[in-house]
FILOLO-283058 format. One record per residue (C-alpha): x, y negated, z; residue number from 1. Coordinates in nm, 3 decimals. Example, Ala and Ser with C-alpha at 12.3 -4.5 7.8 and 13.67 -1.06 7.14 Angstrom:
! residues 2
NUTI         u         v         w   resi
NUTI     1.230     0.450     0.780      1
NUTI     1.367     0.106     0.714      2
END
This chain:
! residues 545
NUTI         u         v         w   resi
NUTI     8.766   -12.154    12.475      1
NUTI     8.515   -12.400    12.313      2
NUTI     8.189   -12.437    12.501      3
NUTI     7.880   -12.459    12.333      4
NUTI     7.703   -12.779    12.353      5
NUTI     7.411   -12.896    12.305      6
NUTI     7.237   -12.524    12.340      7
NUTI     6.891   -12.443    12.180      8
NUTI     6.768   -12.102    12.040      9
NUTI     6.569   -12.272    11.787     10
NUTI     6.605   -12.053    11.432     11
NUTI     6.797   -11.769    11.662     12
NUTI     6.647   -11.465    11.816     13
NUTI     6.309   -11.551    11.731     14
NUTI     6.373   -11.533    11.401     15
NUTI     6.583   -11.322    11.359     16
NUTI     6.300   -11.015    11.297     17
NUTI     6.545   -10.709    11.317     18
NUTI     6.733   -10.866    10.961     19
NUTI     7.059   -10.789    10.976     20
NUTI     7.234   -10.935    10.680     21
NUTI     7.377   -11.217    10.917     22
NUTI     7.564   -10.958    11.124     23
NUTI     7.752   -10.848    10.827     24
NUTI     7.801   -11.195    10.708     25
NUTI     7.903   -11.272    11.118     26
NUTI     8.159   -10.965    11.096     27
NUTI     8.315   -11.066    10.803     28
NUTI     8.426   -11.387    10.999     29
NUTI     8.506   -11.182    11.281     30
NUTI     8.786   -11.030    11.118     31
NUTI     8.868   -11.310    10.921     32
NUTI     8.944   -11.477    11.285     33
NUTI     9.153   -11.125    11.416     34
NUTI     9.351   -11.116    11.064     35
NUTI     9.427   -11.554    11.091     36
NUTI     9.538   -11.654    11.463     37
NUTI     9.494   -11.991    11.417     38
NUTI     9.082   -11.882    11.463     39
NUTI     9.011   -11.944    11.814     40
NUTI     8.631   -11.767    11.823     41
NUTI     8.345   -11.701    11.584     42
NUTI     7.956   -11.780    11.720     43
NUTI     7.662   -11.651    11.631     44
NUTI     7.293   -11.867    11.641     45
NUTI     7.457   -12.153    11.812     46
NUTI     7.517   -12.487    11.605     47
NUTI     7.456   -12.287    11.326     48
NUTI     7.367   -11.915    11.181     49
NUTI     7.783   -11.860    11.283     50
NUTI     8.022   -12.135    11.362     51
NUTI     8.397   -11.994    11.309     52
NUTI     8.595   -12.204    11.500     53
NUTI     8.985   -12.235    11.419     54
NUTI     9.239   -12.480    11.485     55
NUTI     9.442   -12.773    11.222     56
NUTI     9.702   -12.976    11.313     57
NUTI     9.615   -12.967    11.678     58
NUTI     9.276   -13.025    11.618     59
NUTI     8.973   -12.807    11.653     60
NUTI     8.773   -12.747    11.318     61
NUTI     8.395   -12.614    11.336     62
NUTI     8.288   -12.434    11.019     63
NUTI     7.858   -12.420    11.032     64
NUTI     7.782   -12.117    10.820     65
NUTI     7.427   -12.067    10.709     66
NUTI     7.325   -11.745    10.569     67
NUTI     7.007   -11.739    10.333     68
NUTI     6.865   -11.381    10.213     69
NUTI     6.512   -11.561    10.032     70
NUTI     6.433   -11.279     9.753     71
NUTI     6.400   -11.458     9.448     72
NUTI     6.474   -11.368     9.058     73
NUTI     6.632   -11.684     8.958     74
NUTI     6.975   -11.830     9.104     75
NUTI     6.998   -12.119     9.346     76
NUTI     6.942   -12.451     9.183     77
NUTI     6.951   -12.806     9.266     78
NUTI     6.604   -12.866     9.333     79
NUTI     6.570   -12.572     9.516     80
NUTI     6.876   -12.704     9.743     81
NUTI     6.711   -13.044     9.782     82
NUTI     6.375   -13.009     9.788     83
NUTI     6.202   -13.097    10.153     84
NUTI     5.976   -12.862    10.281     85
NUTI     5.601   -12.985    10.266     86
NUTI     5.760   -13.325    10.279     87
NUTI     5.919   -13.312    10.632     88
NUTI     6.167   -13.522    10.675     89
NUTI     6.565   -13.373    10.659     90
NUTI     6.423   -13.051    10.588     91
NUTI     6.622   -12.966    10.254     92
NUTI     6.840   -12.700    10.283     93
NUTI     7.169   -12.913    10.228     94
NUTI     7.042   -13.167    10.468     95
NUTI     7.018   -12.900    10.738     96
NUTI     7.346   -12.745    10.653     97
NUTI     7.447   -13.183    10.716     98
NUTI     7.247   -13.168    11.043     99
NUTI     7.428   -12.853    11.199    100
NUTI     7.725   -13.103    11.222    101
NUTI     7.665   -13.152    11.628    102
NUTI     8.046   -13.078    11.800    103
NUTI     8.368   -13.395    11.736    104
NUTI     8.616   -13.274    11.580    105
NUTI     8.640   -13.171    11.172    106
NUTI     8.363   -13.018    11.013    107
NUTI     8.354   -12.772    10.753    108
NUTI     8.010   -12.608    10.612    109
NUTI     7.940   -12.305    10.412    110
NUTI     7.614   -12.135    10.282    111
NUTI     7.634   -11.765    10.275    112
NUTI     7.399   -11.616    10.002    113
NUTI     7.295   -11.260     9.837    114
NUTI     7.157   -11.448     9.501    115
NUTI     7.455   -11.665     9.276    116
NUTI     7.371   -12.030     9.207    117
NUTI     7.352   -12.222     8.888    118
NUTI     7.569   -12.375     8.728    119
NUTI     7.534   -12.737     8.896    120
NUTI     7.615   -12.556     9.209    121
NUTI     7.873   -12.349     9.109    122
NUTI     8.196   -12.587     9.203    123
NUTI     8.114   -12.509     9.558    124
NUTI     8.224   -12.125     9.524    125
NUTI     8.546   -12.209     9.507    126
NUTI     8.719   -12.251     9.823    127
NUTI     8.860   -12.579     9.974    128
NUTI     9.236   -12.514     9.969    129
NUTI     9.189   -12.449     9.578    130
NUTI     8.983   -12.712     9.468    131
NUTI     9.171   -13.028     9.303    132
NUTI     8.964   -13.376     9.413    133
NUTI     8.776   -13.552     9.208    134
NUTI     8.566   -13.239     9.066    135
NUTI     8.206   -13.152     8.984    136
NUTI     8.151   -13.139     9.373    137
NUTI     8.243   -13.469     9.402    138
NUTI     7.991   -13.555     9.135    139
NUTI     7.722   -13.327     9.354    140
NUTI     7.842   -13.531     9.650    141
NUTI     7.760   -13.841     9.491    142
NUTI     7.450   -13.749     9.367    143
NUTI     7.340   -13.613     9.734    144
NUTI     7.457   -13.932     9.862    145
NUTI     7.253   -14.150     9.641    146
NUTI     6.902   -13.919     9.687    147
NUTI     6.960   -13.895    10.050    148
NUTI     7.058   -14.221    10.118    149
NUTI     6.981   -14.210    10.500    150
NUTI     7.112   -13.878    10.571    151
NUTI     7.391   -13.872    10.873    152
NUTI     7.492   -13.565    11.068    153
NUTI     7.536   -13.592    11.418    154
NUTI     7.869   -13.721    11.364    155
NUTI     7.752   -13.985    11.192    156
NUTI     7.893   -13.785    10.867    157
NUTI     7.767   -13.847    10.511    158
NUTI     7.709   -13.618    10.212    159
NUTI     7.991   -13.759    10.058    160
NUTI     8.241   -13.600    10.328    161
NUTI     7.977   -13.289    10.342    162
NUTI     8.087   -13.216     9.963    163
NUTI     8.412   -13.239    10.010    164
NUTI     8.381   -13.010    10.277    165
NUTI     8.168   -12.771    10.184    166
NUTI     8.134   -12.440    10.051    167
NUTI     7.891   -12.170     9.917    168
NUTI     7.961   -11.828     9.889    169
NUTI     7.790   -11.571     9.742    170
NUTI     7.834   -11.172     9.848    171
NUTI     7.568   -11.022     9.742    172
NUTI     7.344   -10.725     9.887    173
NUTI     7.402   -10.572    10.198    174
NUTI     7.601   -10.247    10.042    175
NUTI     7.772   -10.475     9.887    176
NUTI     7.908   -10.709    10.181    177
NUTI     7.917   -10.404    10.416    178
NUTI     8.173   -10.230    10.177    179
NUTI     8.391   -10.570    10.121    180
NUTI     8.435   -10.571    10.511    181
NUTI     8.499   -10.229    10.557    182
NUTI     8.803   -10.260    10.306    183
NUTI     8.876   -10.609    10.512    184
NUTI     8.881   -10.345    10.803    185
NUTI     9.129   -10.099    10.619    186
NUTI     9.379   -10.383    10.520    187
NUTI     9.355   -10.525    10.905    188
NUTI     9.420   -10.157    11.089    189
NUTI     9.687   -10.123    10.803    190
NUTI     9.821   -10.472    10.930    191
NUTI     9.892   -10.348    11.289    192
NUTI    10.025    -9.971    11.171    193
NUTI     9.717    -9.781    11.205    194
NUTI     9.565    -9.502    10.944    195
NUTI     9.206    -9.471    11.042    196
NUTI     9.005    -9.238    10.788    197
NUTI     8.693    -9.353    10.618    198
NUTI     8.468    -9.222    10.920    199
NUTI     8.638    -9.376    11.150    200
NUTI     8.660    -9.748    10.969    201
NUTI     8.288    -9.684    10.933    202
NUTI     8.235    -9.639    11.294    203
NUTI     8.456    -9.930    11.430    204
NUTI     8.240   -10.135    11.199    205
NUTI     7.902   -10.041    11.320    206
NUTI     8.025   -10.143    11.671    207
NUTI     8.177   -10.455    11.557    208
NUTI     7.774   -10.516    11.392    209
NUTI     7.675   -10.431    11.750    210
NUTI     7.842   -10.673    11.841    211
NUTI     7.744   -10.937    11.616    212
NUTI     7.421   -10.866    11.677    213
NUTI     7.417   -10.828    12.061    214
NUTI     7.559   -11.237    12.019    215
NUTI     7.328   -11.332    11.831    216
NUTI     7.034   -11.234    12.022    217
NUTI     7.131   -11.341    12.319    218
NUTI     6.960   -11.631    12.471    219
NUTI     7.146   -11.950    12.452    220
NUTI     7.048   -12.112    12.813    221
NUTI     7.061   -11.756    13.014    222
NUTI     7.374   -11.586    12.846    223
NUTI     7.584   -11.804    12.641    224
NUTI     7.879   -11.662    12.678    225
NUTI     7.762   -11.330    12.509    226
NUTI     7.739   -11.565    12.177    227
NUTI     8.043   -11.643    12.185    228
NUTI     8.295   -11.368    12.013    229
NUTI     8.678   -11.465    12.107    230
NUTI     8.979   -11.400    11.963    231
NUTI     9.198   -11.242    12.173    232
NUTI     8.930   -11.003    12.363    233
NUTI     8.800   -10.913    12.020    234
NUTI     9.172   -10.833    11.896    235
NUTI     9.210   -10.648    12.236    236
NUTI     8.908   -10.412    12.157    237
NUTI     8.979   -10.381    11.726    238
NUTI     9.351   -10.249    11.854    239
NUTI     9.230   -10.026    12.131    240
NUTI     8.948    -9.885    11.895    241
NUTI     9.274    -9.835    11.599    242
NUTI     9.471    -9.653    11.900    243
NUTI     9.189    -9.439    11.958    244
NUTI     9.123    -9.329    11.573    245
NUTI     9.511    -9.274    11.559    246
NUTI     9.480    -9.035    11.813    247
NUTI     9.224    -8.864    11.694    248
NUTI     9.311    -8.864    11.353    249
NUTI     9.638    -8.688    11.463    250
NUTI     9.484    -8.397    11.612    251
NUTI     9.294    -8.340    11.262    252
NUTI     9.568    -8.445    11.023    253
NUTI     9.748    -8.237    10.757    254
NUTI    10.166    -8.234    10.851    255
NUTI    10.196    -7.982    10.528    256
NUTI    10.149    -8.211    10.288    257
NUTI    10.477    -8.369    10.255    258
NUTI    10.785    -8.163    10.202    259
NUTI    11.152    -8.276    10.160    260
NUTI    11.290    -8.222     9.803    261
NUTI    11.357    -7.866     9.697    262
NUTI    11.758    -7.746     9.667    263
NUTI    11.812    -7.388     9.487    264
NUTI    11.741    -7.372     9.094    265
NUTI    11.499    -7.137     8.982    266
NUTI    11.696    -6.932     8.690    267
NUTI    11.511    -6.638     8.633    268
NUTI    11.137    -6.550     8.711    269
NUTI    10.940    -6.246     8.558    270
NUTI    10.586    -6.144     8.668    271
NUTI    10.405    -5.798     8.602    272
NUTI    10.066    -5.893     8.623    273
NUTI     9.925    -5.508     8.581    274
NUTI    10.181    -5.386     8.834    275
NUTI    10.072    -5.680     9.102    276
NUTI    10.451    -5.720     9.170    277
NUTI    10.719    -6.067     9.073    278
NUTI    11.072    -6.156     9.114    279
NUTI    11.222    -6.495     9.107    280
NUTI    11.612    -6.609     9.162    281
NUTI    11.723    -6.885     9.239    282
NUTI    12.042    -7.042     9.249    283
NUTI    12.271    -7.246     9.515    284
NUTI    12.479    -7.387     9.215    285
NUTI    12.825    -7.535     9.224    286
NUTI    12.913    -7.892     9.203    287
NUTI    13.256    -7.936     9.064    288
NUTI    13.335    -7.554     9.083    289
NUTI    13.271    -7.551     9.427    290
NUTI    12.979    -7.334     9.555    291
NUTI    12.708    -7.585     9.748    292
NUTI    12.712    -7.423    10.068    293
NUTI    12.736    -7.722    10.308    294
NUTI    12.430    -7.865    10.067    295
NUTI    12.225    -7.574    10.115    296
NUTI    12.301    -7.615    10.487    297
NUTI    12.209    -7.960    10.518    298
NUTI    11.897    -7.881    10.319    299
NUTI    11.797    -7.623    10.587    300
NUTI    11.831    -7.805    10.863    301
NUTI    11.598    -8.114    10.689    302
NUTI    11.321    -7.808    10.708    303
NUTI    11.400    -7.659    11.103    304
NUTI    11.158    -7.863    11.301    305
NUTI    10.847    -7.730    11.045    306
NUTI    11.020    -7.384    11.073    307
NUTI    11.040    -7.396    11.421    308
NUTI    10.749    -7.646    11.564    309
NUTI    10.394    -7.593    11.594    310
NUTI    10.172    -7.842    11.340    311
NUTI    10.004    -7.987    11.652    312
NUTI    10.407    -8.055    11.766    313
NUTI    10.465    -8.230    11.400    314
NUTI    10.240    -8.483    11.397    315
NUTI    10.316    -8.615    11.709    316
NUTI    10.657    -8.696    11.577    317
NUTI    10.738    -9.049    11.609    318
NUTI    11.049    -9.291    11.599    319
NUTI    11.074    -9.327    11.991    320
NUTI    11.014    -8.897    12.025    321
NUTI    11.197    -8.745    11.696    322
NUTI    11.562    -8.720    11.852    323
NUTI    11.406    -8.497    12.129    324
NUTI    11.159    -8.306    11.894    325
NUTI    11.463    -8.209    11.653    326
NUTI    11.656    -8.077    11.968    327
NUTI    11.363    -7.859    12.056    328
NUTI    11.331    -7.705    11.709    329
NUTI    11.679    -7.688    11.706    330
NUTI    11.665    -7.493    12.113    331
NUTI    11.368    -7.267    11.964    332
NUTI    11.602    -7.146    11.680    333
NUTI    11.909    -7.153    11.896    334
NUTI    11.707    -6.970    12.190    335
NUTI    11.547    -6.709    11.969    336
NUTI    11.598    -6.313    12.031    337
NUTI    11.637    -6.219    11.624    338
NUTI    12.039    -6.166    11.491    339
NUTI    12.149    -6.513    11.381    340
NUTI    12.128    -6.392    10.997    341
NUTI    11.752    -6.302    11.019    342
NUTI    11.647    -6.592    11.151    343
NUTI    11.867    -6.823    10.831    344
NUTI    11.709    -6.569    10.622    345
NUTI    11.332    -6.629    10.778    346
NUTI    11.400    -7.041    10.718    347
NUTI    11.547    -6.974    10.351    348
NUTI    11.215    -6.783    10.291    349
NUTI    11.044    -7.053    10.500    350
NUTI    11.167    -7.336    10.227    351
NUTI    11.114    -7.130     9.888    352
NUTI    10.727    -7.088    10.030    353
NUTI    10.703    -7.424    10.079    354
NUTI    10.869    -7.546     9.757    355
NUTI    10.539    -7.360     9.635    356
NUTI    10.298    -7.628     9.521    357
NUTI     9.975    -7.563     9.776    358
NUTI    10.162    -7.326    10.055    359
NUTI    10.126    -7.404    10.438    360
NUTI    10.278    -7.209    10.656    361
NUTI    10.125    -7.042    11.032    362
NUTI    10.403    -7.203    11.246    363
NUTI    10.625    -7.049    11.457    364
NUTI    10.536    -6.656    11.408    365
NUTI    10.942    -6.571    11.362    366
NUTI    10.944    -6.691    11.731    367
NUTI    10.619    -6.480    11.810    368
NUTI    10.606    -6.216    12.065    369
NUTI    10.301    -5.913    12.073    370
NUTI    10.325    -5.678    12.328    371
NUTI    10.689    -5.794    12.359    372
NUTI    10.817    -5.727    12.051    373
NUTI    10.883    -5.980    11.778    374
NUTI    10.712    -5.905    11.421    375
NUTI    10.910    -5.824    11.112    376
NUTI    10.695    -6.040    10.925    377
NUTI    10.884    -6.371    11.034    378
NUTI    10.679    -6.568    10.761    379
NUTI    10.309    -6.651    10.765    380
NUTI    10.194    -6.899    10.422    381
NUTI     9.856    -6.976    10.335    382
NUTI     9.879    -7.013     9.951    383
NUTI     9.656    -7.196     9.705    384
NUTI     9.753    -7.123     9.369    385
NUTI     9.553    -7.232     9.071    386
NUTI     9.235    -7.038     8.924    387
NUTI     9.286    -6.749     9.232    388
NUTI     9.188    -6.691     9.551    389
NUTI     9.367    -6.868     9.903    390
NUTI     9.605    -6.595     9.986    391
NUTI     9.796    -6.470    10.265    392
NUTI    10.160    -6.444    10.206    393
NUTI    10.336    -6.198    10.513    394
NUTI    10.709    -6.268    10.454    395
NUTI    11.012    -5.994    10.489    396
NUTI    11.348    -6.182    10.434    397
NUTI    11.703    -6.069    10.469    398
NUTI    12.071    -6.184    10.471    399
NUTI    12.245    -5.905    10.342    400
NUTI    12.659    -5.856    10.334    401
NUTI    12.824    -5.678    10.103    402
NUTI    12.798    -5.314    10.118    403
NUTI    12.440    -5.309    10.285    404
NUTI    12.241    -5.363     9.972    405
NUTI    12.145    -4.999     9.967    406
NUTI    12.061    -4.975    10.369    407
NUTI    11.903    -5.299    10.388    408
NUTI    11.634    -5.227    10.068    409
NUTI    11.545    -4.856    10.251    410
NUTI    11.469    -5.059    10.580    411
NUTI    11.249    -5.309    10.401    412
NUTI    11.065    -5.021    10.204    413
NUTI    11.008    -4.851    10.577    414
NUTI    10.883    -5.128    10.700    415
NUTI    10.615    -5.234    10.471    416
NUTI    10.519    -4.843    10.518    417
NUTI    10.436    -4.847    10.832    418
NUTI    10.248    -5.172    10.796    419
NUTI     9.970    -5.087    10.598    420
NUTI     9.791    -4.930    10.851    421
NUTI     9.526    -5.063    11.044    422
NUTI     9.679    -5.064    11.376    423
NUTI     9.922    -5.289    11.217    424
NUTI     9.738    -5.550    11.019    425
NUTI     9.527    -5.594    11.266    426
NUTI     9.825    -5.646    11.478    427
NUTI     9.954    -5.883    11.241    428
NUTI     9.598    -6.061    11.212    429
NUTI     9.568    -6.112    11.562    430
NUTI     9.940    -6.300    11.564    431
NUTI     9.804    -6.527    11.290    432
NUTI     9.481    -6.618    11.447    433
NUTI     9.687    -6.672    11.741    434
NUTI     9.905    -6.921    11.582    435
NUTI     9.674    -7.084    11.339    436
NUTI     9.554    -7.432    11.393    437
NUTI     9.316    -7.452    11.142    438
NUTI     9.226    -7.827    11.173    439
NUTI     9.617    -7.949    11.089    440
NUTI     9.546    -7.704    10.774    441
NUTI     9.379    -7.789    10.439    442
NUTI     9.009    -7.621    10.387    443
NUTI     9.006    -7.273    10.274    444
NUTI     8.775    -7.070    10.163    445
NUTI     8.537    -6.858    10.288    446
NUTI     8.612    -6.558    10.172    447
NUTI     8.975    -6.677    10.307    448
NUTI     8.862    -6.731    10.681    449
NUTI     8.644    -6.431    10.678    450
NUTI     8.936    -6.191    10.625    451
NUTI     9.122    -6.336    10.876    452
NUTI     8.830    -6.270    11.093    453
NUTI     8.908    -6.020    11.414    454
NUTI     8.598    -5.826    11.323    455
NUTI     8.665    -5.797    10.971    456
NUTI     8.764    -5.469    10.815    457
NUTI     9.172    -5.461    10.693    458
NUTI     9.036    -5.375    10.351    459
NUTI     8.958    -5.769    10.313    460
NUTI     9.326    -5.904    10.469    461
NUTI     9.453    -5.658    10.216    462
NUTI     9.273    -5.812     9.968    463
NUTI     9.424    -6.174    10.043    464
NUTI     9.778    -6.017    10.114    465
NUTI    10.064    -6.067     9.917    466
NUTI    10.433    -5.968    10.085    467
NUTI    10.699    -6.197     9.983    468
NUTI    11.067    -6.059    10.019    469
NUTI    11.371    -6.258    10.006    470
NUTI    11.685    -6.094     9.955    471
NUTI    11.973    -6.343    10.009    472
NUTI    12.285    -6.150     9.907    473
NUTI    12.670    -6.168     9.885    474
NUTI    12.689    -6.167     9.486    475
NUTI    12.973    -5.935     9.334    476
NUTI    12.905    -6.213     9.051    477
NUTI    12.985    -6.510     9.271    478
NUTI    13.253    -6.329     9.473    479
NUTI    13.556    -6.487     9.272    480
NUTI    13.397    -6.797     9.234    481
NUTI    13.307    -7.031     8.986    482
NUTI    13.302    -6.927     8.640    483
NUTI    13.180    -7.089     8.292    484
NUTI    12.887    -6.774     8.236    485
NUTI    12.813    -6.700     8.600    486
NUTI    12.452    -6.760     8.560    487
NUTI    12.427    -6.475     8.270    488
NUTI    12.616    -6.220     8.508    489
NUTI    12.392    -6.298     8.804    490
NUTI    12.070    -6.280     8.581    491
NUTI    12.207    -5.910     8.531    492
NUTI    12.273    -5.853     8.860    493
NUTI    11.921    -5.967     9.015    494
NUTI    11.730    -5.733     8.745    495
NUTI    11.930    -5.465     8.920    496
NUTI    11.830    -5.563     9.247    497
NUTI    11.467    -5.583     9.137    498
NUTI    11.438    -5.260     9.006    499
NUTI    11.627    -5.086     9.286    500
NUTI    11.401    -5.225     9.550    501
NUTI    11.076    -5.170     9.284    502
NUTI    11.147    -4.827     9.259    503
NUTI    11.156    -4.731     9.633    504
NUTI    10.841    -4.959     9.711    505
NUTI    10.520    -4.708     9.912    506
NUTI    10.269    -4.561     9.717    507
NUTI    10.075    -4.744     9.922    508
NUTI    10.139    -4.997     9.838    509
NUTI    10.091    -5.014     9.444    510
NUTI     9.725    -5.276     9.493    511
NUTI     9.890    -5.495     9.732    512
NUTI    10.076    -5.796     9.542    513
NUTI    10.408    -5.817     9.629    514
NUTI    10.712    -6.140     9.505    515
NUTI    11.034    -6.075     9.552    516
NUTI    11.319    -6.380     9.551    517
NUTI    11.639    -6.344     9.518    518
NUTI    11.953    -6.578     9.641    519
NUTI    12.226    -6.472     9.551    520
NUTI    12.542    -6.613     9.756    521
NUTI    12.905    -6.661     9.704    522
NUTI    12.923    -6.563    10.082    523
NUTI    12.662    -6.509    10.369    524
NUTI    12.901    -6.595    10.623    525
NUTI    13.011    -6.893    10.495    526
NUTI    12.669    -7.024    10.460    527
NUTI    12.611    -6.926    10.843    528
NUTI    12.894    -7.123    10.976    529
NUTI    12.820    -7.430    10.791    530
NUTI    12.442    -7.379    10.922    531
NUTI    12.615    -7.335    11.297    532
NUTI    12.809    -7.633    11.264    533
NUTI    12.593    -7.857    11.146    534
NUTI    12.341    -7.708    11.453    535
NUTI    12.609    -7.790    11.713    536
NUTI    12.678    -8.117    11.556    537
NUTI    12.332    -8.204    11.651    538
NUTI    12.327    -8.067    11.980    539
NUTI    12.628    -8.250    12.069    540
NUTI    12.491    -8.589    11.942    541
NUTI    12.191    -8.493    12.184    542
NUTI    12.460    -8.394    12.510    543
NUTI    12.622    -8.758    12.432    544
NUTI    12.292    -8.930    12.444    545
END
């Protein structure tokens, strides 16, 4: 710690009249001193307007910082620098930036400013460590030195060494400063791993001009250690406020936004506008003749812990926590009471949603429970799609072995029968609104939230509701494997799917929109065992640890 010495509140509190340009200007050094730890502490209305004190080769250095706000329509200019005021003695503004010069040790001076200066002035806006000696400021120097021929600091320093040691700097008006140091904020919180939003930068810096300004009003001879703003307690509080914003900016922030890189090929997609209805296929593929199923595997086990974790769950995931948080996504899945098959089906679904470009899902409803039954509807998206309405995408999805084509498109059919009743939307609405966590979501509209609304009528879910089906089929196409114009026979095969399932679809259903996709597989159960394997592989890695 420096002490302050010689202590005076002459041109401090007094004067200060509620301005507050010199807090900004005071802040700015402030983090200037937390970003550089060779700054020690930054004062305000001691020696000077601020004195940042840092440390060189072992030695302290005192920088006396003046900050001028005089309104004026002209830029700074020599006389205007040297001119005495009503003929006082050392009153010139360079000779009291000279006189501030009061501690041992090197001095360096600055003049903070809103207006620019002239051109005789304007070597000094460049900053020491960039300047090459002799340069116009020398030339100032000596021209300071000759007019003020009996002018010594405290230190019994000239205006020669002043020049070489000074600078001016100009920032401008307030707006401007204020938004230079909240950036200066951003780039120090990003410096020590913290994402504050705007908000939050914004209200760190109003307390860190609280603080500026608590220093600088404080009386010199009562409370002088209130003017003085150190280092490491200052650091202390910028890190705990970070912490804080962190936290809080987790239980707001948007996990849906990032998504790993999409697997299956899209090869056939057809929409009937009129008829409110879609299909779209995709394909596994084959990489040198050999179907991808331990890709597709892999792939589905990258999306498991958004499949099977809450939003609130996902953001908390960090390096020390993200081995445990996979083994409980992996335990939810593993612990869950739907047939193995469903639940790969539910995550396949879960992954074409999300390939979607503005799709978020309502986590966790496969897992979901209502009067102790699980729904059918193991899917719950919010989609944004361009030029329509947000949307509510209920999800049906199957894995379905050869032979149960037939059985397993009647079932589907019987179940989105019996849904659109009000007894079960409403049902289903209350699940959603019991899973949602709006704040981890993106904004939605209105008309969005308000048919999600308990005491809405089912007319305006229905209007929202779109029921996407995923078949995910053994392929009689795929069955032998391989061949050179696969894709053309399963394009052939998926239009008969389509239409099957299209033709035993409700009534009731003909103004609700509905997508069907399509996977077709070489062979469910292979694509279950590599799924299985690579779950127990992780579960094993967690027993060892």
């Amino acid at each position: 710690m420096v002490r302050i010495s010689s202590p005076s509140n002459k041109g401090g509190p007094a004067a200060r009249q509620g301005f507050k340009y010199q807090d900004h200007v005071a802040v700015s050094f402030i983090f200037k001193m937390l970003r550089d730890s060779t700054y020690v502490q930054v004062e305000c209305e001691t020696a000077d307007d601020i004195v940042a004190v840092f440390q060189y080769s072992g030695q302290n250095v005192y920088e006396y910082i003046q900050v001028k706000t005089t309104e004026g329509n002209h830029k700074w200019n020599w006389k205007e620098v040297t001119d005495l005021e009503g003929k006082k003695a050392e009153s010139s503004l360079l000779q009291k930036s000279l006189k501030c010069d009061v501690r041992p040790g090197i001095a360096r001076f600055r003049i903070v400013t809103k207006r620019d200066v002239a051109t005789i002035l304007e070597g000094f806006k460049t900053e020491l460590g960039k300047r090459v000696l002799p340069d116009a400021t020398t030339e100032r120097g000596a021209a300071l030195l000759k007019k003020f021929k009996k002018s010594r600091s405290p230190q019994n320093r000239d205006f020669s060494y002043w020049a070489e040691n000074f600078v001016w700097q100009v920032y401008g008006e307030v707006d401007a400063l204020a938004a230079i140091n909240v950036n200066k904020l951003a780039k120090l919180a990003e410096h020590y791993g913290n994402r504050p939003n705007y908000n939050q930068l914004k209200a760190i810096y109003d307390e860190f001009l609280e603080l500026a300004d608590k220093a600088a009003t404080a009386d010199v001879k009562t409370d002088a250690a209130t003017k003085i703003i150190h280092r490491e307690t200052t650091l202390a509080l910028l890190r705990q406020r970070l912490d804080e914003a962190d936290a809080v900016a987790t239980s707001t922030s948007k996990p849906y936004k990032a998504r790993p890189d999409p697997f299956l090929v899209e090869f056939h997609a057809s929409t009937e506008e009129e008829l409110l209805r879609s299909v779209t296929a995709f394909d596994v593929r084959y990489s040198l003749k050999k179907w991808r199923c331990d890709g597709l595997a892999k792939h589905l086990i990258e999306w498991l812990p958004e499949f099977s974790l809450k939003a609130s769950e996902i953001v908390n995931i960090q390096a020390h926590n993200a081995e445990a948080i996979i083994a409980r996504s992996i335990c939810a899945f593993n612990d869950n009471d739907l047939p193995r098959d469903r639940l790969v089906a539910e995550l396949i679904l879960h992954a074409i949603l999300r390939g979607r470009a503005n799709s978020e899902p309502i986590a966790c409803k496969v897992f979901y429970k209502a009067a102790g039954k699980l729904s059918e509807f193991g899917n719950a998206h919010i989609v944004q799609e361009p030029g329509q309405d947000d949307q509510l995408w209920l999800g049906l999805a199957r894995l379905i072995q050869a032979g149960s084509m037939d059985s397993t498109l009647k079932q589907i059919c019987e179940v989105l029968d019996a849904t659109i009743s009000d007894a079960a939307l409403s049902a289903e609405r209350e699940i959603i609104i019991a899973l949602r966590e709006p704040h981890h979501h993106l904004p939605k509209a209105e008309t969005f939230n308000q048919a999600l609304h308990r005491n809405s009528p089912v007319d305006d879910m229905l209007n929202v509701l779109c029921f996407p089906i995923l078949l995910t089929y053994d392929s009689v196409a795929l069955a032998s494997g391989w061949l050179a114009d696969y894709v053309n026979n399963l394009k052939s095969e998926i239009v008969d799917h389509y239409s099957a399932l299209k033709a035993q679809l409700p009534e009731n259903l003909e103004q609700v929109k509905i997508a069907v996709f399509l996977v077709p597989m070489e062979s469910v159960a292979k694509l279950i065992k590599a799924f299985n394997d690579r779950c127990q592989t992780l579960e094993n890695l967690q027993t060892l640890s």
